[in-house]
C-alpha positions as CSV (number, residue, x, y, z in Angstrom):
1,X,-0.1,18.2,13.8
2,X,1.5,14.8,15.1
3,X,-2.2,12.7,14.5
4,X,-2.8,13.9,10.9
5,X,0.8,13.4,9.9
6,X,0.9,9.8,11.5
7,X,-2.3,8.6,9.9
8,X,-1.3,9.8,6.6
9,X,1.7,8.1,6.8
10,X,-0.7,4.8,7.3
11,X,-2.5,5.1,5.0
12,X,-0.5,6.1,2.3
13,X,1.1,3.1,3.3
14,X,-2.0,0.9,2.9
15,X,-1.7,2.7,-0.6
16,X,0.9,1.8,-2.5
17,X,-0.7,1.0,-5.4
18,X,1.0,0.4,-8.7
19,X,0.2,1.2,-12.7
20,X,2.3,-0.4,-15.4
21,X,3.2,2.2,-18.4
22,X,3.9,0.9,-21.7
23,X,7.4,1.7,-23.8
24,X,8.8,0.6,-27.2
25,X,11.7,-0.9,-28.2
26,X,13.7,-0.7,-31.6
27,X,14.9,-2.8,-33.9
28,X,13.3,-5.2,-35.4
29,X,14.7,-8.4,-35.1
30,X,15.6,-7.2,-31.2
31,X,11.5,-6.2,-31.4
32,X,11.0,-9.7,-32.5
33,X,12.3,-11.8,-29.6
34,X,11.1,-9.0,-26.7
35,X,7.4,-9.5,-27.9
36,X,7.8,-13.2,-27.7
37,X,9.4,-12.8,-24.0
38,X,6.9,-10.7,-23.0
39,X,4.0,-12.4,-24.0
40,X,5.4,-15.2,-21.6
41,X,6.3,-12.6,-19.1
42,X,2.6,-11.5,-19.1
43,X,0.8,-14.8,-18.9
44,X,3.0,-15.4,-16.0
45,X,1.7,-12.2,-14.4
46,X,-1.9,-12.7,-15.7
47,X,-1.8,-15.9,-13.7
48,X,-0.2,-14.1,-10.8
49,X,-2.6,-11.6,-10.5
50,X,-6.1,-14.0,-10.7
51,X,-4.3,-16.5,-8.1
52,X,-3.6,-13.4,-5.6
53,X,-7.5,-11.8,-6.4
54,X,-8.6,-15.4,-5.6
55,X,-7.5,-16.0,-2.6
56,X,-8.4,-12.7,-1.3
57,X,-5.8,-12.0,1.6
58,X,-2.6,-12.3,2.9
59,X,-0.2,-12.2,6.0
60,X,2.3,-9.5,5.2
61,X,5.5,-7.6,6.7
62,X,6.0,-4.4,5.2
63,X,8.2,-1.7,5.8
64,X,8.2,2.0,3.9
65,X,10.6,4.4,4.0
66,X,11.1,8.0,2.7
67,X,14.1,9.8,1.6
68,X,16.4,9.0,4.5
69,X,14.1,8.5,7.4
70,X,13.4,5.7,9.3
71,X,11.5,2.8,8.0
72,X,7.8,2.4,8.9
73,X,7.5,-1.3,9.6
74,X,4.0,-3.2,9.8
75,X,3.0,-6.8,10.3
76,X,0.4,-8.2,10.1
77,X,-2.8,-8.7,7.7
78,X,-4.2,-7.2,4.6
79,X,-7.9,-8.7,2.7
80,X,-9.5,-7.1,-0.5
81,X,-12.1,-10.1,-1.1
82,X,-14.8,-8.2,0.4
83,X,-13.3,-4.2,0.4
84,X,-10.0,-3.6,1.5
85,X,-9.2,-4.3,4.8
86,X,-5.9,-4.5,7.2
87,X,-5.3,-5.8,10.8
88,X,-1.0,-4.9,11.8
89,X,1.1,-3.8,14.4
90,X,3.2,-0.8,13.2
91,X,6.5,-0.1,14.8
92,X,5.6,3.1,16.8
93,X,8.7,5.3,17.1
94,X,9.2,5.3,13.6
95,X,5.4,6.3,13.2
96,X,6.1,9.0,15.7
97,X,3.1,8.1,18.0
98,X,4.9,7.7,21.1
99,X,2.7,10.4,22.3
100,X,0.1,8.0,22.4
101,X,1.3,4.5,23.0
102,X,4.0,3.6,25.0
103,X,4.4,0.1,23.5
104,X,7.2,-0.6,21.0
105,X,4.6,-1.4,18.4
106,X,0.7,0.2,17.9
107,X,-1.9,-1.9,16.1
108,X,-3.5,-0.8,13.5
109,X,-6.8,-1.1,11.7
110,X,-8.0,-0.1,8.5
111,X,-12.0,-1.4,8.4
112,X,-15.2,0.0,6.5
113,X,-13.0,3.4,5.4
114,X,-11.3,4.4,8.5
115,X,-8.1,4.0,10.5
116,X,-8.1,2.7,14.0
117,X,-5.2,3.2,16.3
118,X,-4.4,1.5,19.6
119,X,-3.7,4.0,21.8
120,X,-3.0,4.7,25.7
121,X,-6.1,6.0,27.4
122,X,-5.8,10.0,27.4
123,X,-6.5,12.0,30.8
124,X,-8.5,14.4,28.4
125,X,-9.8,15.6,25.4
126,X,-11.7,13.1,22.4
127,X,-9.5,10.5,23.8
128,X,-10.0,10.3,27.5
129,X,-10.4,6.9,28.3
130,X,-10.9,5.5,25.3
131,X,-8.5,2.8,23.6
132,X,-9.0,3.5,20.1
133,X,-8.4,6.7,17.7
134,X,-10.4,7.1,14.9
135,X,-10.0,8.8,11.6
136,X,-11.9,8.2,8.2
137,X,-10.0,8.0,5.3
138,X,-12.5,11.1,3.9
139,X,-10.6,13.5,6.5
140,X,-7.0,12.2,5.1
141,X,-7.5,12.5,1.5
142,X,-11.1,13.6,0.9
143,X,-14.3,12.1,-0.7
144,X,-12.5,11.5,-4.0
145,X,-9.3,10.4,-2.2
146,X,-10.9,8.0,0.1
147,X,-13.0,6.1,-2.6
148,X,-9.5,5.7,-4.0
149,X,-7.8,4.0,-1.6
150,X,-11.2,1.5,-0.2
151,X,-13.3,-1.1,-2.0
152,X,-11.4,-3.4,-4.7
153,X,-10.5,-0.7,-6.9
154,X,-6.8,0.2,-4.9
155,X,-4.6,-0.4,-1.8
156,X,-4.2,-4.3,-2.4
157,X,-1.6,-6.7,-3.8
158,X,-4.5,-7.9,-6.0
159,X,-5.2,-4.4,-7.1
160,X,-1.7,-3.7,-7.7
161,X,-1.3,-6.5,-9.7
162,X,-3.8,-5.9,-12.0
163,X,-2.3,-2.6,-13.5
164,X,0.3,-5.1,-14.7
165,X,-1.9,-5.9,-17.5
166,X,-1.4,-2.3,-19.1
167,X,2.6,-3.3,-19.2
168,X,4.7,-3.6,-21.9
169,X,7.5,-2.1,-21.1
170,X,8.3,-5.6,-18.5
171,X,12.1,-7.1,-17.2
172,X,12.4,-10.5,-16.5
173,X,16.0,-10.3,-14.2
174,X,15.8,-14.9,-14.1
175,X,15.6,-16.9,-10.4
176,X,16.3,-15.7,-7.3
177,X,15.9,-16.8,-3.8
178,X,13.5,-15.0,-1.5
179,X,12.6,-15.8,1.7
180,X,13.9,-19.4,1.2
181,X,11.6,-19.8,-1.9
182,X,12.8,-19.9,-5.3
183,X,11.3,-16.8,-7.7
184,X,11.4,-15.2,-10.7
185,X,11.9,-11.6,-10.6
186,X,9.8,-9.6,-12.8
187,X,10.3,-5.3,-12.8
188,X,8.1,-2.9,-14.5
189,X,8.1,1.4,-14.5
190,X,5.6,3.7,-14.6
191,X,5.3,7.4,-15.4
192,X,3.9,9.7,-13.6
193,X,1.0,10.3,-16.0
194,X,0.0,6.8,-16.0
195,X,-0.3,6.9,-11.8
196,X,-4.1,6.9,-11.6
197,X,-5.7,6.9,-8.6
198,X,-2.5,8.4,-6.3
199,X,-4.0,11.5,-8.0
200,X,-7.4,11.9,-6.6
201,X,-5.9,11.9,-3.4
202,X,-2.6,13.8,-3.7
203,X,-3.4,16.2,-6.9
204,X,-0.7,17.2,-9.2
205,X,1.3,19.3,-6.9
206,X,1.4,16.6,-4.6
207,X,1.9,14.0,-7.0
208,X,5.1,15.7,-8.1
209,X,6.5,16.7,-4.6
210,X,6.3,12.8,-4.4
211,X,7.7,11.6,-7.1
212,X,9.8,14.1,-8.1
213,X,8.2,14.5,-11.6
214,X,9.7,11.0,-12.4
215,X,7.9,7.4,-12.2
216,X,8.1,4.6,-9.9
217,X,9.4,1.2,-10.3
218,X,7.3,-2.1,-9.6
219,X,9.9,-4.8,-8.6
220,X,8.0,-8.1,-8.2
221,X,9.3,-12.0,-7.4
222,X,6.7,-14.8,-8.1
223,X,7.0,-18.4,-6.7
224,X,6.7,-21.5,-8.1
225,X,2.5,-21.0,-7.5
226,X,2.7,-17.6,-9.6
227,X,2.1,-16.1,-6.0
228,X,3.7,-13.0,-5.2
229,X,6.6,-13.7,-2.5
230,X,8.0,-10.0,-2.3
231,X,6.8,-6.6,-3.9
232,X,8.9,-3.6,-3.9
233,X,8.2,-0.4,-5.4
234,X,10.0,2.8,-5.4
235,X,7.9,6.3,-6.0
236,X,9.9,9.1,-6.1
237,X,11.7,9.5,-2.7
238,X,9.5,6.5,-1.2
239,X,9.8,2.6,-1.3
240,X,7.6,0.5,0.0
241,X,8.2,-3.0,0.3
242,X,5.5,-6.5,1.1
243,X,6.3,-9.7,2.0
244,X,4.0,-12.3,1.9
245,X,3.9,-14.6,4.2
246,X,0.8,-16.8,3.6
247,X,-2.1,-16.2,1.4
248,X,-5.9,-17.0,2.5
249,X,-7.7,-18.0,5.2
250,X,-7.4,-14.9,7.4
251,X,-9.7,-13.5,10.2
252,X,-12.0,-10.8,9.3
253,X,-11.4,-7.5,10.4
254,X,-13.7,-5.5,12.5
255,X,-14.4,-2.0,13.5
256,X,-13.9,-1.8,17.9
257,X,-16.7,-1.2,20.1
258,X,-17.6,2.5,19.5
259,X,-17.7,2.6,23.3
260,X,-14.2,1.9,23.0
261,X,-12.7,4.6,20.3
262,X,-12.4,8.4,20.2
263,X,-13.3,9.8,16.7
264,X,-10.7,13.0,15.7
265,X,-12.1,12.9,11.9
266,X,-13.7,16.3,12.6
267,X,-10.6,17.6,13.9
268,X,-8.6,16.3,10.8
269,X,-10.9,17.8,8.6
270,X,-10.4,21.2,10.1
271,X,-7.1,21.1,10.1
272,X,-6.8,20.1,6.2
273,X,-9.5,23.4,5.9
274,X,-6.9,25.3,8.0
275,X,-4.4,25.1,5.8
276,X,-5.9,25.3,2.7
């Protein structure tokens, strides 16, 4: 079904969320000089992190791509200072909604748990003359699934960030220039077993079809305000990739007019019955 397959791929999207697994390393005058760089390596991230929580939102231009297929590109903004919240325009041929908008892009909302699409007016069915599509995170990924991905607790930069704090196992790869800002590129991997929340929603059969069994990698390049500039993270067959444009002082995102929006969260739910 074209509607459920589309808004997963959102919000999955919108979830990309990130823990930090902890390795050890041999040697001990090698052990030595890697605890004393990452002890700096970690107050630089543990400044990151409150500075990003702080301010509470950003302008972003994602893009996530699977395996081979074409990238899934969003722009746009994303706020966790008062539950996570996004307001983007998502490239629609590549989210295979053409069906349903016949712009090149489709804006996007993400507001009080569910997805909002803008779509073209339908002749019938839930969506006849309506100019938004509605589907609650619950119908995506279930109860558990849905608490996941919403509040503070997980689809954020700031979230993301703060699973940094259970790294050890951290890279510092020196300067580099990003977005015509000087950084410092930081990396970090996680195993599977360490992936938290992606498992309410997914489970362990879907955790592994995604990752492949393996873990993810959490590439991240800080500016000279310890704010994030890019963060790239692989998982299994998927990257997704942020770039942050400015922090702060974006507008508040709100749900449209329920006059306005056709709700297909029943119909989501009985497909995901449907099938099992």
């Amino acid at each position: 079904m074209k509607l459920k397959y589309t808004a997963a791929w959102v919000g999955f999207t919108a979830a990309a969320t990130v823990a930090v697994s902890a390795c050890g390393s041999g040697g001990v005058k090698t052990a030595a000089s890697a605890v004393d760089g990452a002890d700096k390596i970690m107050a630089a991230l543990s400044r990151a992190t409150d500075r990003t929580d702080q301010l509470g939102s950003a302008k972003v231009r994602m893009s996530t791509v699977i395996g081979a297929g074409a990238p899934v590109t969003m722009n746009g903004t994303f706020s966790w200072g008062d539950g996570l919240a996004m307001d983007v325009l998502m490239d629609t041929k590549s989210a295979k909604m053409e069906a349903l908008q016949h712009s090149s892009t489709i804006r996007t909302l993400f507001v009080d748990g569910a997805y909002y699409y803008d779509v073209d007016p339908q002749a019938s069915g839930p969506l006849k003359g309506k100019q938004w599509m509605k589907i609650d995170a619950s119908a995506l990924f279930g109860d558990k699934g849905a608490q996941a991905f919403s509040g503070n607790s997980a689809g954020n930069p700031a979230a993301t960030l703060k699973y940094l704090k259970y790294a050890k196992d951290v890279k510092d790869f020196g300067t580099e220039t990003v977005d015509g800002q000087r950084t410092t590129h930081y990396q970090a991997v996680v195993d599977q077993a360490q992936m938290g929340k992606f498992k309410d929603a997914y489970g362990s059969d879907g955790m592994t079809a995604m990752t492949g069994g393996g873990s993810m990698t959490m590439n991240l390049w800080l500016n000279a305000k310890d704010l994030p500039v890019r963060l790239k993270e692989r998982i299994g067959k998927m990257t997704v990739t942020m770039d942050f444009e400015k922090f702060g002082a974006t507008a508040p995102v709100k749900a449209p007019p329920s006059a306005q929006t056709g709700d297909l969260t029943q119909v989501i739910e009985d497909y995901r019955k449907k099938q099992g």
